[in-house]
N, C-alpha and C positions, 0 to 999 in steps of 0.2 A: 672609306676610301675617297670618298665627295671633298671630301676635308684637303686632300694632297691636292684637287682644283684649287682650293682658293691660295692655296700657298704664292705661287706665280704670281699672283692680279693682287696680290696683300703687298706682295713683295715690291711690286711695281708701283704702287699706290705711295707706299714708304716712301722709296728710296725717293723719288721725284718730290713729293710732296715737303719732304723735307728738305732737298736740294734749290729748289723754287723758291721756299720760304727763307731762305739764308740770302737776300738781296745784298744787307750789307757786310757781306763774309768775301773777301776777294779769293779765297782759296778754290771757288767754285768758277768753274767755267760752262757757260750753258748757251741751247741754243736752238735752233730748227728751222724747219719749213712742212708748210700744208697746203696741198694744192688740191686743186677740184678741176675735172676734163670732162667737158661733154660734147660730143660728137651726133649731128645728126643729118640723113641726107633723107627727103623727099622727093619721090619722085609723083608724076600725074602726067600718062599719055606718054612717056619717054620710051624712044624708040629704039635706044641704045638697051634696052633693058635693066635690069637691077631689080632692091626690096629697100622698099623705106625700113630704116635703122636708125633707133636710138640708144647711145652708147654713154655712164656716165661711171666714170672714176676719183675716187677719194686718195690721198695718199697723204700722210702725215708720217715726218720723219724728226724727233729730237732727241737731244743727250746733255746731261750735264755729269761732267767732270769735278773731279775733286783733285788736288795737288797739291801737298804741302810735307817740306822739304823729301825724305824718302818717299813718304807716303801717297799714292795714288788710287784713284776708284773713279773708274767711268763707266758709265750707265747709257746706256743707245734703246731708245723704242721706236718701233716702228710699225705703223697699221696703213692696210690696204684693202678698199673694197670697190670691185665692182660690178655692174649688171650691165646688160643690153638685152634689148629689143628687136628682133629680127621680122620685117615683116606681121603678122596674126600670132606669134607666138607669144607666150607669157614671154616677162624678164628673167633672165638665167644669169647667174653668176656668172663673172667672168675674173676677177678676183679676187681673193681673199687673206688676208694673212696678220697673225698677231707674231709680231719678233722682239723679244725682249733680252739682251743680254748688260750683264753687269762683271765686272773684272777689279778685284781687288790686287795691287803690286807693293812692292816693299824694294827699297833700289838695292843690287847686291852690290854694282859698278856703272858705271855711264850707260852701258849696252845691255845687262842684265837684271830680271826683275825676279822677286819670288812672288807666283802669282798663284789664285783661285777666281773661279770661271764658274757661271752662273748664266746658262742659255737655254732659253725658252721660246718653243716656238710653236701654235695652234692657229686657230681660223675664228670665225664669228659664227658661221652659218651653214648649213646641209648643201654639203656637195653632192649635185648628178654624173653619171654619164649616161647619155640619150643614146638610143640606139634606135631604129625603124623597125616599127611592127612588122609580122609575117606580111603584111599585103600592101609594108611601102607607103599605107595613107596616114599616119602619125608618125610621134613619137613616144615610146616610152623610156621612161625616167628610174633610173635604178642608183638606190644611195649607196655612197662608197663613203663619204665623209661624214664631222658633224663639229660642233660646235666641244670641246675637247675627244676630239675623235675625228684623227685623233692629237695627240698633243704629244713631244717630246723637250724632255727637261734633260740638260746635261750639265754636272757638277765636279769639277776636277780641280786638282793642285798639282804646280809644274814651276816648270821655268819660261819667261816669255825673253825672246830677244827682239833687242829694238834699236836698229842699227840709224831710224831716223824718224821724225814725227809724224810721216804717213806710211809706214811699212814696219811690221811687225809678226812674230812668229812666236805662238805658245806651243811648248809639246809639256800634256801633263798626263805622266806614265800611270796616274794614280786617279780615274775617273771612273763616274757613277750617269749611265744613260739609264734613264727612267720612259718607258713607253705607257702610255694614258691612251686608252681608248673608251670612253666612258660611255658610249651608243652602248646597249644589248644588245641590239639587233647586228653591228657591226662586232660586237666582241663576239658574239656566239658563233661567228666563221674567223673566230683567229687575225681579223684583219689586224694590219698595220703588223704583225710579225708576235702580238701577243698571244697565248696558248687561249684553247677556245674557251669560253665562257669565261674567262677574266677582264678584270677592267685595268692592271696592269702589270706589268713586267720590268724586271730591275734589272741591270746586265753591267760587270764591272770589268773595267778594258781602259787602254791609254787612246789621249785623242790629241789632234795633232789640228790646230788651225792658224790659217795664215790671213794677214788683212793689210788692206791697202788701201790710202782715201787720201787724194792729191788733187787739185786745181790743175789739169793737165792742161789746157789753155785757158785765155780769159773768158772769165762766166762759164765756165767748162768743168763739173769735177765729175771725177770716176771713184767710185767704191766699190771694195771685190769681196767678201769672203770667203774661202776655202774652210769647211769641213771636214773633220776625218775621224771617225770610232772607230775600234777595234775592238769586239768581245774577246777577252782572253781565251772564254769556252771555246770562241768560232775563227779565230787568228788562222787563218790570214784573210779571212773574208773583213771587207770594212765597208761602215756606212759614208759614202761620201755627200755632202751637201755644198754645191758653190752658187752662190749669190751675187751680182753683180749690178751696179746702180747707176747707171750716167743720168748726169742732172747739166740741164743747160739751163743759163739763166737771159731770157732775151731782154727782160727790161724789169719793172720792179715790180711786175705784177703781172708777166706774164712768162711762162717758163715749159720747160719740155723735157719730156726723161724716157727712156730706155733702162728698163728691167728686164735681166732673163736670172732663170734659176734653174741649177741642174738637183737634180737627188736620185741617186743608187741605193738600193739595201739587195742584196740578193733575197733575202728571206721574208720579201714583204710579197706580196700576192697582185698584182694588180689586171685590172681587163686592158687587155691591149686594144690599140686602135681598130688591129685586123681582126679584131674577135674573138681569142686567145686569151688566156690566162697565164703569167706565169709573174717572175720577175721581168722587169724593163728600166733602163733609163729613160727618168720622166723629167718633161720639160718644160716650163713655161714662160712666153716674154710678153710684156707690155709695152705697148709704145704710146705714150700721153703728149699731150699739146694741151694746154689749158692757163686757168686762172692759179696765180701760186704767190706766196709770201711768205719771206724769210725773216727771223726774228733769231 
């Protein structure tokens, strides 16, 4: 089952490696940006109060396209990591993310394509949630994530419409969401929604995603993705994923973004904030100011 790991990072490896190496091929179109944020306040004797904090963030975003006459295939990756430093504590995540999708189309007509979808998406590194000990004086550290754990891969064929070159809509009634949680310690409680002591689960259902990614002002773009699965078994329950990217560009080497990301599963387990366990919509945003370049 290790083996269905390396499929994804094989995949990603490929397709780029070969994209990148076709310089003199005009059919490819490619490109990116990779910034680095760090954030830090000291304080000494400050009377306003606070906690010295160091905060640093990685984000790397590119894709290279292919186009030639019908034929299309774009390819988008994107990696995000970061840690901070609160005061005496160790460094703790703050975030994580491996996103790889790739989209094969075939033109039917100006607006419509026949498409397959290839989305993958995991993390690098062991995720906590901290909670305070019975007497208030620590914390302890309880793992809920991992480094594929977990991981979800989704594979489908559809129709994509695309009424203009930043807005588009696949529904592909005929798809394959693969859940990977490869921790034992996290399979053997069922996490991520896979049955206990397995490392993964294969569920076939239609998914429905929509994307947007426009220069809404100058130096200004916005990027959205909406997810949507639906197990056939579990219909009408769906999993929804939205992802959302603003990038500002302030000068040629210095730039600023706003990341939030929504994800629903009913049948996933998670610790809620208040202490609870159950399903929840989870939430996460980043906001960076840093050092960035676009290529």
């Amino acid at each position: 089952m290790k083996r269905i790991c390396f499929f994804p990072a094989a995949f990603i490896f490929f397709g780029f490696a070969v994209s990148f190496a076709q310089d003199t091929i005009s059919f490819w179109k490619k490109g990116g940006n990779v910034g680095l944020n760090i954030t830090q306040v000291a304080l000494s004797n400050w009377a306003g109060g606070g906690q010295n904090t160091i905060g640093i963030t990685g984000l790397t975003n590119v894709f290279a396209n292919y186009a030639e006459g019908k034929t299309t295939w774009d390819n988008s990756l994107e990696l995000g990591y970061g840690m901070t430093k609160l005061a005496k504590q160790e460094f703790r995540k703050s975030d994580d993310r491996i996103l790889f999708t790739s989209k094969f189309g075939h033109k039917a007509n100006d607006q419509f394509f026949y498409s397959a979808l290839l989305d993958f998406r995991s993390q690098f590194d062991k995720g906590y949630k901290y909670n305070k000990n019975a007497a208030g004086t620590s914390d302890t550290a309880l793992l809920i994530s991992n480094l594929f754990a977990p991981a979800f891969m989704n594979v489908g064929v559809g129709m994509t419409y695309k009424p203009a070159d930043y807005f588009e809509i696949l529904v592909a009634p005929l798809s394959n969401r693969i859940i990977i949680v490869m921790d034992d310690e996290l399979s053997k409680q069922g996490a991520f929604g896979v049955n206990p002591g397995k490392n993964i689960k294969s569920e076939l259902g239609a998914a429905l995603n929509i994307f947007f990614k426009k220069e809404i002002l100058t130096n200004v773009t916005l990027q959205s993705r909406l997810n949507t699965f639906g197990a056939y078994e579990y219909l009408p329950s769906l999993v929804v994923t939205w992802e959302s990217l603003l990038n500002m560009k302030v000068n040629d080497y210095i730039t600023a973004s706003f990341a939030a990301d929504v994800f629903y599963d009913e049948r996933v387990t998670v610790n809620r904030d208040d202490g609870t366990l159950g399903p929840a919509t989870q939430f996460r945003n980043v906001l960076s100011i840093g050092f960035g370049y676009k290529f």
